[in-house]
N, C-alpha and C positions, 0 to 999 in steps of 0.2 A: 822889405816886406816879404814877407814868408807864405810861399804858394801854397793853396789849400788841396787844388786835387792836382794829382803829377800825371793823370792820363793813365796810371796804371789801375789791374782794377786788383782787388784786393778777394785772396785767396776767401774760402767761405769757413768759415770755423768750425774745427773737426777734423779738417781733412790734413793729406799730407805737408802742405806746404804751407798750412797754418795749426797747427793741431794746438787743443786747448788747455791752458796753463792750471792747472791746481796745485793749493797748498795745502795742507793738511798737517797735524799735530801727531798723530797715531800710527802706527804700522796696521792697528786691528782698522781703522778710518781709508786707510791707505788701500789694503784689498776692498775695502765696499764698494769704495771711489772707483777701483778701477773693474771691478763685476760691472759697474755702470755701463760704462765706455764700453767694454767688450762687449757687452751685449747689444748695443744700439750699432757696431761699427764705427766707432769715431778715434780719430785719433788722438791720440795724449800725453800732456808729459805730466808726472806727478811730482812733486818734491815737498822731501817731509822735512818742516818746521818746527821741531819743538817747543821752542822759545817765542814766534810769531803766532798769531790769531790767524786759524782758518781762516783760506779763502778757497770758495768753488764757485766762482760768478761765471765761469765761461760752463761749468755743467750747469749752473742754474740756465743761463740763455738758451742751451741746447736743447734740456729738457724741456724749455718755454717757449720754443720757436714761435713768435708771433702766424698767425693764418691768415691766408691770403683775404682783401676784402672785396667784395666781387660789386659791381657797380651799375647802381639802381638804372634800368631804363626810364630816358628822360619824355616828357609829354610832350608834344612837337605839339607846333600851335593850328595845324588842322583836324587832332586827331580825336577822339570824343574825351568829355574830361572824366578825371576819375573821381570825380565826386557820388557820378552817377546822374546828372542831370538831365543827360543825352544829347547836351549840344555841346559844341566843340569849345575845345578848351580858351581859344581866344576871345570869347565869344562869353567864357562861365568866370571861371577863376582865373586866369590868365593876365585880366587885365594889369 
C-alpha cells in the first residue's frame, strides 16, 4: 500500500521550487502566456506544442487562487438569540 502524505509539505505553485507548467500551441500564445507570469511574479516553465491541445491549468489556478473563508461566529448557549426575541438562545431557538 502506497502512503498518501510523506510528511513533506509541498512547494506552493508559482514559485521556485514549484513553478507552473504550461503548454501552449503558438509563439504569438507563448509571449501572452508569459506577459501573464511576468507581471503577477510567478514562476514558469512554458513549452511550445504544436501537435498537442493547449494546456494552461496551473495559470488558470493561479489566476483563480480560491479566497480565504473566514468563519461565522458561533451562538453560545447563554448569549441572546439572534432571532431577536431577547431571550437567550437556549432558552429561543436553541433547543
Amino acid at each position: 500500500m502506497e502512503k498518501l502524505f510523506n510528511g513533506k509539505k509541498t512547494a506552493k505553485l508559482g514559485s521556485e521550487k514549484n513553478p507552473a507548467v504550461v503548454h501552449v500551441k503558438t509563439k504569438k500564445r507563448m509571449d501572452e502566456v508569459s506577459k501573464i507570469f511576468e507581471k503577477n511574479g510567478w514562476k514558469y516553465t512554458i513549452e511550445l506544442q504544436e501537435d498537442k491541445p493547449e494546456d494552461i491549468t496551473d495559470l488558470e489556478i493561479l489566476l483563480n487562487w480560491p479566497k480565504p473563508i473566514e468563519a461565522q461566529n458561533k451562538v453560545r448557549r447563554n448569549e441572546p438569540c439572534p432571532c431577536g426575541s431577547g431571550k437567550k438562545y437556549k432558552k429561543c431557538c436553541g433547543k
